[in-house]
Gaussian input, Z-matrix of N, CA and C with variables (Angstrom, degrees):
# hf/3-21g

backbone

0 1
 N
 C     1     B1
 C     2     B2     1     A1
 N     3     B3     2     A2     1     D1
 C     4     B4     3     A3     2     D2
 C     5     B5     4     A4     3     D3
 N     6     B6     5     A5     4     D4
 C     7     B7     6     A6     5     D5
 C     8     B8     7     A7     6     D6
 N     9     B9     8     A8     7     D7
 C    10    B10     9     A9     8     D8
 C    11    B11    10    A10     9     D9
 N    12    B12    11    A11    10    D10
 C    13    B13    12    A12    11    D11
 C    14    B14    13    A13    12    D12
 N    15    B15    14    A14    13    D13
 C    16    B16    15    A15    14    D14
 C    17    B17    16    A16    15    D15
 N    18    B18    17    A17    16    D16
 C    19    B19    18    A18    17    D17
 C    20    B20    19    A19    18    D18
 N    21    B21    20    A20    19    D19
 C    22    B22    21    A21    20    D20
 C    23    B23    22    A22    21    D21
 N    24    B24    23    A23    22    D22
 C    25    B25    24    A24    23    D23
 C    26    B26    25    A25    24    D24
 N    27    B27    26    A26    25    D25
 C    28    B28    27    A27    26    D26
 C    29    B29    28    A28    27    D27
 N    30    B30    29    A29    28    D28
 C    31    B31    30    A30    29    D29
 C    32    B32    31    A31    30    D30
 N    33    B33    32    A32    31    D31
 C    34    B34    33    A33    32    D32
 C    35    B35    34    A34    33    D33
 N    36    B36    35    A35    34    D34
 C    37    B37    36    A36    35    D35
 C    38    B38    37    A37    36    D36
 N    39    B39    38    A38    37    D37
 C    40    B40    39    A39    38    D38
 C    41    B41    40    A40    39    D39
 N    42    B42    41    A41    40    D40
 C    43    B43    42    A42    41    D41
 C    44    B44    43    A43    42    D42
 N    45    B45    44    A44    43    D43
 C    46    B46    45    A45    44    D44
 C    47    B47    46    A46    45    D45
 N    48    B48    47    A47    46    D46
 C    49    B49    48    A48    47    D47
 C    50    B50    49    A49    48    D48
 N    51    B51    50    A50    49    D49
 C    52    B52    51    A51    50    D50
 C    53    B53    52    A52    51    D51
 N    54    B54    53    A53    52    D52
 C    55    B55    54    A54    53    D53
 C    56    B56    55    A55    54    D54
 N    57    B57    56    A56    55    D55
 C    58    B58    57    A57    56    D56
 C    59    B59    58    A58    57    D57
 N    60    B60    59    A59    58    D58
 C    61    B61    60    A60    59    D59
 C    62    B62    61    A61    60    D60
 N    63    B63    62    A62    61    D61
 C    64    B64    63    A63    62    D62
 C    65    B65    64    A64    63    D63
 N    66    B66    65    A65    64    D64
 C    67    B67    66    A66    65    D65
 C    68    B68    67    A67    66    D66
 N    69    B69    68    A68    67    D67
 C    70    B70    69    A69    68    D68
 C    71    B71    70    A70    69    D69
 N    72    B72    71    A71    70    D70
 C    73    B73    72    A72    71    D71
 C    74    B74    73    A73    72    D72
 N    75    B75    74    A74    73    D73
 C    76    B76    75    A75    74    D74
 C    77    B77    76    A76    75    D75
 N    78    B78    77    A77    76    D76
 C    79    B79    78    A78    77    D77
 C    80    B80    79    A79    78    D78
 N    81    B81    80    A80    79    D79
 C    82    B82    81    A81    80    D80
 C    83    B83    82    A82    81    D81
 N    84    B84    83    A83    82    D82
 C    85    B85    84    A84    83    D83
 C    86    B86    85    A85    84    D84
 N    87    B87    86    A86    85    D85
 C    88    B88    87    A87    86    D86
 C    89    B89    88    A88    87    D87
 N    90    B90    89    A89    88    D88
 C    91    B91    90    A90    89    D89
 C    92    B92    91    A91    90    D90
 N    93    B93    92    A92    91    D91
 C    94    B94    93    A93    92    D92
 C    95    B95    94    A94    93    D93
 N    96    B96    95    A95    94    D94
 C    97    B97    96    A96    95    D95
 C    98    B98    97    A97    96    D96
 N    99    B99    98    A98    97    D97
 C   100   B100    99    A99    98    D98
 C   101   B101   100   A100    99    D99
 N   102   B102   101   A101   100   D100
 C   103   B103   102   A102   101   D101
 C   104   B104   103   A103   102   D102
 N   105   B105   104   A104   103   D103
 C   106   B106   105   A105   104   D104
 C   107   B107   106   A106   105   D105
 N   108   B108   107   A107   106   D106
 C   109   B109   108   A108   107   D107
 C   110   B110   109   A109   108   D108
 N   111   B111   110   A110   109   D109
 C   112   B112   111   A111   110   D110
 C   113   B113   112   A112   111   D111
 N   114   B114   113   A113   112   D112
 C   115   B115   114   A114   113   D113
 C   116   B116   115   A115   114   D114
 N   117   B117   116   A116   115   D115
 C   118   B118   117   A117   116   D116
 C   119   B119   118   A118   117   D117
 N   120   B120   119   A119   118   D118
 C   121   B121   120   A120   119   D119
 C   122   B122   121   A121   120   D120
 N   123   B123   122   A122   121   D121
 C   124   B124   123   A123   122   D122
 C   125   B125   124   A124   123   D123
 N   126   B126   125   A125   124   D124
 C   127   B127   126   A126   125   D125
 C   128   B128   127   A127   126   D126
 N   129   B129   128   A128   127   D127
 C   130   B130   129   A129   128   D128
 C   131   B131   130   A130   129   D129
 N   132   B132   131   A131   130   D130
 C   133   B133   132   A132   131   D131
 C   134   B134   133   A133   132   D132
 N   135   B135   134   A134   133   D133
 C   136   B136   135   A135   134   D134
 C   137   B137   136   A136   135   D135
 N   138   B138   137   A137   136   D136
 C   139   B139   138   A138   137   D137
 C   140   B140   139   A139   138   D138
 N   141   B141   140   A140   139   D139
 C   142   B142   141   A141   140   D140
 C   143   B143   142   A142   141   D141
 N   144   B144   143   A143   142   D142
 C   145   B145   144   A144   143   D143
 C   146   B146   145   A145   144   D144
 N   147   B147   146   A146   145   D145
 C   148   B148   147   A147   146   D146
 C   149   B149   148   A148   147   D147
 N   150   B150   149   A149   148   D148
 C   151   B151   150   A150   149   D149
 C   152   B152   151   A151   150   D150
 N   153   B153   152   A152   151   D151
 C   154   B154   153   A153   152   D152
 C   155   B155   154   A154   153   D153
 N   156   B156   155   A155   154   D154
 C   157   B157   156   A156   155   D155
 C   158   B158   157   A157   156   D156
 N   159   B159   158   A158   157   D157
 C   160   B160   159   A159   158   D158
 C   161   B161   160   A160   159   D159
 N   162   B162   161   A161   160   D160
 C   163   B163   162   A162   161   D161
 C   164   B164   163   A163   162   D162
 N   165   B165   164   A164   163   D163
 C   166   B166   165   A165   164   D164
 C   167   B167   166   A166   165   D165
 N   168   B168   167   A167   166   D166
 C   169   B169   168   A168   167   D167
 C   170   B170   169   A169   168   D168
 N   171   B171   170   A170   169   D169
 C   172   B172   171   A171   170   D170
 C   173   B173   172   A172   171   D171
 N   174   B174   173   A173   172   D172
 C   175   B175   174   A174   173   D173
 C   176   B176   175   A175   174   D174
 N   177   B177   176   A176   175   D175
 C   178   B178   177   A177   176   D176
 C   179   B179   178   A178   177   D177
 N   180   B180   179   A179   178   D178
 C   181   B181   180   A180   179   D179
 C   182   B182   181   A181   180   D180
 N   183   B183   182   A182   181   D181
 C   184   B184   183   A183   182   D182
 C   185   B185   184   A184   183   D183
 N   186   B186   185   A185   184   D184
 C   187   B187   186   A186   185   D185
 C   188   B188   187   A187   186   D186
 N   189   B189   188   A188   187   D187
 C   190   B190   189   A189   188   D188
 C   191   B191   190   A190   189   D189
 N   192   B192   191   A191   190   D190
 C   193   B193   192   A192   191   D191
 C   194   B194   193   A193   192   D192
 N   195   B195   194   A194   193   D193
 C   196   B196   195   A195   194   D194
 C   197   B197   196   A196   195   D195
 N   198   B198   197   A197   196   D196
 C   199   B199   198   A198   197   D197
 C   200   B200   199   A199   198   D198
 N   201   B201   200   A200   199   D199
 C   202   B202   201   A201   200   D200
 C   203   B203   202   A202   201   D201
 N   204   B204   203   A203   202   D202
 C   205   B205   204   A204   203   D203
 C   206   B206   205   A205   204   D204
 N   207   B207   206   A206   205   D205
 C   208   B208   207   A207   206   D206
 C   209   B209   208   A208   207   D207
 N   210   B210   209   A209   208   D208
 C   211   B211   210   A210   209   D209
 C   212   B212   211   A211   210   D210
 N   213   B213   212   A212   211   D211
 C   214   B214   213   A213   212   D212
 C   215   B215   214   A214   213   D213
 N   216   B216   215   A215   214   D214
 C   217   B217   216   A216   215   D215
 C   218   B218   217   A217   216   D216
 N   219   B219   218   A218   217   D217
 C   220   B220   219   A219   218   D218
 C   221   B221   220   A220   219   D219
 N   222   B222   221   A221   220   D220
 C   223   B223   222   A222   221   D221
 C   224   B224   223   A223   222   D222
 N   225   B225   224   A224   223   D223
 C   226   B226   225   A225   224   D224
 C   227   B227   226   A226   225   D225
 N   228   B228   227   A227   226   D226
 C   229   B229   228   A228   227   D227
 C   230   B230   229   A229   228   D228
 N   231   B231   230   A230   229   D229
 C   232   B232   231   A231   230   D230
 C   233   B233   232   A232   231   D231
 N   234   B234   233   A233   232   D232
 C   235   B235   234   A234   233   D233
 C   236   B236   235   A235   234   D234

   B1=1.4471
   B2=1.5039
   B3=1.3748
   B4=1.4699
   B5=1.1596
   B6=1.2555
   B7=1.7258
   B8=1.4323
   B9=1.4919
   B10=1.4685
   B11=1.6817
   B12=1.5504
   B13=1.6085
   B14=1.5649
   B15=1.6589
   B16=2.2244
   B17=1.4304
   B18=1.0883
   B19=0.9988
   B20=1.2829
   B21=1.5329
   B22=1.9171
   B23=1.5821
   B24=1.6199
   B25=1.6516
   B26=1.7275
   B27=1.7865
   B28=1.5952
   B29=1.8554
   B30=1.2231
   B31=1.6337
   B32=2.0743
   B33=1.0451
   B34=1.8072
   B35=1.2983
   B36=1.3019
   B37=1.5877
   B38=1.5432
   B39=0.9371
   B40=1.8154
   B41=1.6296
   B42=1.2220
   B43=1.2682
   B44=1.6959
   B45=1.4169
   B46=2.0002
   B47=1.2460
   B48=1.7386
   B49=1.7586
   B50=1.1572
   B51=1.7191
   B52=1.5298
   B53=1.1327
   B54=1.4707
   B55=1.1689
   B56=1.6463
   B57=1.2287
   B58=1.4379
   B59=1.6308
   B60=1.5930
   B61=1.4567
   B62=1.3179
   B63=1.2811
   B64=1.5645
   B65=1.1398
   B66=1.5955
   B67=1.2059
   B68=1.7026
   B69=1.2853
   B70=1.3393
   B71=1.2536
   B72=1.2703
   B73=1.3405
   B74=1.4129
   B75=1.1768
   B76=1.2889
   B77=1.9159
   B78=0.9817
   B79=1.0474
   B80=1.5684
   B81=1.3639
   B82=1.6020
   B83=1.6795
   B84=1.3597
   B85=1.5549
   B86=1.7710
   B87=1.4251
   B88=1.4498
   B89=1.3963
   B90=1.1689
   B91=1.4390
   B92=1.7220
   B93=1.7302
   B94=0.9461
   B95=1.7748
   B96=1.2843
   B97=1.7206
   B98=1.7769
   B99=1.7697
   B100=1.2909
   B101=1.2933
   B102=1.5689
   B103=1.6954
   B104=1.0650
   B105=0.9862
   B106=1.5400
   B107=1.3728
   B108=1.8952
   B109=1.6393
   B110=1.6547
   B111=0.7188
   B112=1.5342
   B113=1.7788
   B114=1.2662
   B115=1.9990
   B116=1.4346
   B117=0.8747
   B118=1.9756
   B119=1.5961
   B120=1.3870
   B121=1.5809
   B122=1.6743
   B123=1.2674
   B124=1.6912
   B125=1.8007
   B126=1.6671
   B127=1.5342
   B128=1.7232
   B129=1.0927
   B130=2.1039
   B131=1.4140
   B132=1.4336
   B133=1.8298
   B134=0.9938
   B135=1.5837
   B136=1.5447
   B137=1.6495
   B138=1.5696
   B139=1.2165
   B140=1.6243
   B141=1.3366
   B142=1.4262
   B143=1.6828
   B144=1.7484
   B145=1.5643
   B146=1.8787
   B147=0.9305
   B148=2.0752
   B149=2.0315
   B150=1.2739
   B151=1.9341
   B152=2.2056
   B153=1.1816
   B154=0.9223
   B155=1.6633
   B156=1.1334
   B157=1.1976
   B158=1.7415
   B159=1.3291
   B160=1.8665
   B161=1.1499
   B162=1.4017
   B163=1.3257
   B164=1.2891
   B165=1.3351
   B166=1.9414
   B167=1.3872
   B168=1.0586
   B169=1.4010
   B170=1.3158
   B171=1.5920
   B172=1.9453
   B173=1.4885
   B174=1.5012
   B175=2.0174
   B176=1.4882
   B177=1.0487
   B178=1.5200
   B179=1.5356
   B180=1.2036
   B181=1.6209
   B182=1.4183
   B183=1.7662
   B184=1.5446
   B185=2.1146
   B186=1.1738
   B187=1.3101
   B188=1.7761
   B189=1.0389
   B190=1.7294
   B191=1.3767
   B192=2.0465
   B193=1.0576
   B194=1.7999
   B195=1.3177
   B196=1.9083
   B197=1.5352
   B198=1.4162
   B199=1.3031
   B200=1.7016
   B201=1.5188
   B202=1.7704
   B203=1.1269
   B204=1.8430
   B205=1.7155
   B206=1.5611
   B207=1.9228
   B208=0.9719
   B209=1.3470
   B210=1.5400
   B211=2.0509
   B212=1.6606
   B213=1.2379
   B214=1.4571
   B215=1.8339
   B216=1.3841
   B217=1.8189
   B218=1.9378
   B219=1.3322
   B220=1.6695
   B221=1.7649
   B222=0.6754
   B223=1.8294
   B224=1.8060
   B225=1.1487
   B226=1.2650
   B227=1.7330
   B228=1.7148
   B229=1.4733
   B230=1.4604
   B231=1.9095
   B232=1.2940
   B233=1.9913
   B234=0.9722
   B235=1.3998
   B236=1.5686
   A1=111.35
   A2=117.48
   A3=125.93
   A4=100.98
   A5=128.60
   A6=143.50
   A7=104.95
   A8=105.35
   A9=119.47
   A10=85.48
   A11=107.93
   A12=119.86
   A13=103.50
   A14=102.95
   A15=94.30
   A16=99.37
   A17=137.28
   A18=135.07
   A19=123.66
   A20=123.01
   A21=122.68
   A22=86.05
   A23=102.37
   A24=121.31
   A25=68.24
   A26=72.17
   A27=118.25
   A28=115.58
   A29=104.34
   A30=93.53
   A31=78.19
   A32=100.19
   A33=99.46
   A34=112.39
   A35=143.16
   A36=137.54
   A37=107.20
   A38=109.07
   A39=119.13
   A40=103.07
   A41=140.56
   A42=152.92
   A43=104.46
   A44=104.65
   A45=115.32
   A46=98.62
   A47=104.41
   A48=111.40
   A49=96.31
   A50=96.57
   A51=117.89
   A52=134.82
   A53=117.10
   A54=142.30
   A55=102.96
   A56=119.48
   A57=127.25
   A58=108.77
   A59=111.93
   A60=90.25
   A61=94.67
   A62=119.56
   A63=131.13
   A64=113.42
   A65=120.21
   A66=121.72
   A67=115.98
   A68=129.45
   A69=130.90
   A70=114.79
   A71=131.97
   A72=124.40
   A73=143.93
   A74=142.65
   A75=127.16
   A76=102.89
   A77=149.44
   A78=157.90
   A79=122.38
   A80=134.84
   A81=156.76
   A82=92.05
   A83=99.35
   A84=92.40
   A85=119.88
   A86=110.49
   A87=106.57
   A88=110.23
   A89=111.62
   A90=128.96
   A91=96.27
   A92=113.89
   A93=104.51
   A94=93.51
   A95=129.81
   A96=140.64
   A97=91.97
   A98=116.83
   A99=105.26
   A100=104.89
   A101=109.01
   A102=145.02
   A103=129.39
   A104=122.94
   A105=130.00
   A106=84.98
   A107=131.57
   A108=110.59
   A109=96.17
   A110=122.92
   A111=134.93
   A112=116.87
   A113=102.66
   A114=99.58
   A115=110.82
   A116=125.09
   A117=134.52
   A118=105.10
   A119=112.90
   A120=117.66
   A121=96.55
   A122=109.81
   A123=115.65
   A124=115.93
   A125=96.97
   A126=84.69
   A127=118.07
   A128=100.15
   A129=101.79
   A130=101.86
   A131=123.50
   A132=127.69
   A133=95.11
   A134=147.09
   A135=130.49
   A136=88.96
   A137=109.61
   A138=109.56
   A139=124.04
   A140=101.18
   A141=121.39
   A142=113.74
   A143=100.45
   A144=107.30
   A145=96.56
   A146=113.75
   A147=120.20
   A148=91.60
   A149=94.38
   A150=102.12
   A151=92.60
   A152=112.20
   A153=104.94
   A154=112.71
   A155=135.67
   A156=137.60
   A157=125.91
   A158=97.41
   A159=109.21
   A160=113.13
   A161=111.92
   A162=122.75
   A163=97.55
   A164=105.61
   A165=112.57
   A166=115.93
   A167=130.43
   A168=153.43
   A169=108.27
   A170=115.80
   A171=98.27
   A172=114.86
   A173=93.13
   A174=104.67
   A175=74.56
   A176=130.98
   A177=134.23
   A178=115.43
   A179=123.72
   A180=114.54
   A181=99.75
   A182=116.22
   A183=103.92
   A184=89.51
   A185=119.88
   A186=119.87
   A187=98.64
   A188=120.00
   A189=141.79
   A190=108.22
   A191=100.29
   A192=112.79
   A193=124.35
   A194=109.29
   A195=107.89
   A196=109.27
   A197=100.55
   A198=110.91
   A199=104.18
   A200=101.88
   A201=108.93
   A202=123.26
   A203=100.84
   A204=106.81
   A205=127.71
   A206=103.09
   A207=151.24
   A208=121.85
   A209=99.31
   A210=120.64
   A211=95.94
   A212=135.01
   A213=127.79
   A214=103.62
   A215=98.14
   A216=93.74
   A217=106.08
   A218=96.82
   A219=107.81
   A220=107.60
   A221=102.23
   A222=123.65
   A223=97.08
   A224=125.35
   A225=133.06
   A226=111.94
   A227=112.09
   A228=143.96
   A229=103.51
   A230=123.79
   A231=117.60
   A232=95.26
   A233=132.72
   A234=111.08
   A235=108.23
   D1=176.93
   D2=-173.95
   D3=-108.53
   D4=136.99
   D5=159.31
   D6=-72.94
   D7=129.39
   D8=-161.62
   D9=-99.02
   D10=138.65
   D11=171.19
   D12=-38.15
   D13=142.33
   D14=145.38
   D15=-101.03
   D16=29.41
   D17=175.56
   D18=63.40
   D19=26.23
   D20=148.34
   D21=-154.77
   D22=169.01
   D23=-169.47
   D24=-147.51
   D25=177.25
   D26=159.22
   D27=-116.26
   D28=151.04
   D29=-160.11
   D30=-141.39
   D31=125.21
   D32=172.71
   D33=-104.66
   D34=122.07
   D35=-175.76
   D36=-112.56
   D37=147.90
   D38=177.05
   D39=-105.69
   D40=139.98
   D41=-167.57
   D42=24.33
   D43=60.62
   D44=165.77
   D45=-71.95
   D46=135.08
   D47=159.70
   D48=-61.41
   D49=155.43
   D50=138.14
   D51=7.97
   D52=-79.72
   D53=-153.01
   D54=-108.74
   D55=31.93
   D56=169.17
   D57=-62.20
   D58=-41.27
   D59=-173.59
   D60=-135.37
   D61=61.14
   D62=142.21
   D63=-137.14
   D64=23.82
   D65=153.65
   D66=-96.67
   D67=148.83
   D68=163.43
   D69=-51.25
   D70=123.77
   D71=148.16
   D72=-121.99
   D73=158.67
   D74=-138.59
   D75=-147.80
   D76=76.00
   D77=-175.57
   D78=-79.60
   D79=94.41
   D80=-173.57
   D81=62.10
   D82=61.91
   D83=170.43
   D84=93.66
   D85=-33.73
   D86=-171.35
   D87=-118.11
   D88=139.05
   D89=-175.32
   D90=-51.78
   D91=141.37
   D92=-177.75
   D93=-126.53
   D94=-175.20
   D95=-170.54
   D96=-124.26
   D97=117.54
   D98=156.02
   D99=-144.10
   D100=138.56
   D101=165.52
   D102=-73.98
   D103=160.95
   D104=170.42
   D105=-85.56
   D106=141.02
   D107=155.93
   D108=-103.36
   D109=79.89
   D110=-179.36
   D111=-125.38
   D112=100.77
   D113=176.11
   D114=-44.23
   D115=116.38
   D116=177.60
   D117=-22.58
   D118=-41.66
   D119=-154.62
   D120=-91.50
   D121=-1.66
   D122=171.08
   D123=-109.76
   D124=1.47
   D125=-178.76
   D126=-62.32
   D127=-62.28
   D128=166.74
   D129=-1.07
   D130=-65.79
   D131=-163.15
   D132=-57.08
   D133=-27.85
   D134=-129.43
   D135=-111.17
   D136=92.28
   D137=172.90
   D138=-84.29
   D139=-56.59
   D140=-155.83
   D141=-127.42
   D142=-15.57
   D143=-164.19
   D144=-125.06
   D145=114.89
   D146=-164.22
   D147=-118.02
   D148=97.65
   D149=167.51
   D150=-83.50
   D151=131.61
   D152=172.48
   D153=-134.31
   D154=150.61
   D155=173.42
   D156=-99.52
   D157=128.29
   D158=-174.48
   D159=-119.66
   D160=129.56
   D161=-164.41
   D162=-129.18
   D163=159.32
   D164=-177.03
   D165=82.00
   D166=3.88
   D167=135.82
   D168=7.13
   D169=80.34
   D170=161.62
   D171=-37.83
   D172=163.18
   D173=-161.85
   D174=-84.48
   D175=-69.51
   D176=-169.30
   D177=-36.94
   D178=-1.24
   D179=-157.24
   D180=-93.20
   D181=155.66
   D182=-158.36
   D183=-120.63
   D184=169.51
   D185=-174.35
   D186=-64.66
   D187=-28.34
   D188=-169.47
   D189=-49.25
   D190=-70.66
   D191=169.12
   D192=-57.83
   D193=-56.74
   D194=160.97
   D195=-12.48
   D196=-73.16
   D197=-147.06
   D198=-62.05
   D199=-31.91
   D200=-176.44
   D201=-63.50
   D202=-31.71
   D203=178.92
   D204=-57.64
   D205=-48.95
   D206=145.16
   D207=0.47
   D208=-79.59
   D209=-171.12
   D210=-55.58
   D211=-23.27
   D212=-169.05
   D213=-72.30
   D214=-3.61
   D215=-168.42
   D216=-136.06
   D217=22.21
   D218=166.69
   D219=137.45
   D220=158.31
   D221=175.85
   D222=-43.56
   D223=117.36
   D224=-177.19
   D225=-105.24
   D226=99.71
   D227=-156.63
   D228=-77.57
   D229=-33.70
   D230=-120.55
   D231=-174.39
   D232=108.67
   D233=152.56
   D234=-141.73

């Protein structure tokens, strides 16, 4: 069977722009919420590798699709 969304993941990218999460993003249609999941006092480390968190997650959304939205903003490690 398929695992139904809870509606946020974690998505890990290898060389993510910048502007990964001050851009809008929008996943099968619905606006989705993404973070840095990084404790503030660990940002310094976060060179090259960005774990970020998405929330608002259609129930329907599959790890497939994540990952496709994703690859447009760095090498996708993790979803």
């Amino acid at each position: 069977g398929t695992s139904q969304s809870r509606g946020f993941g974690f998505v890990t990218l290898q060389g993510a722009s910048e502007g990964l999460v001050n851009e809008e993003h929008e996943v099968n249609g619905k606006k989705v919420e993404v973070k840095l999941a990084v404790p503030a006092n660990e940002m310094h480390t976060l060179i090259k590798t960005r774990r970020c968190f998405v929330g608002a997650l259609p129930k329907e959304i599959t790890i497939e699709e994540l990952a496709a939205h994703f690859k447009a903003f760095g090498r996708v490690i993790a979803v």
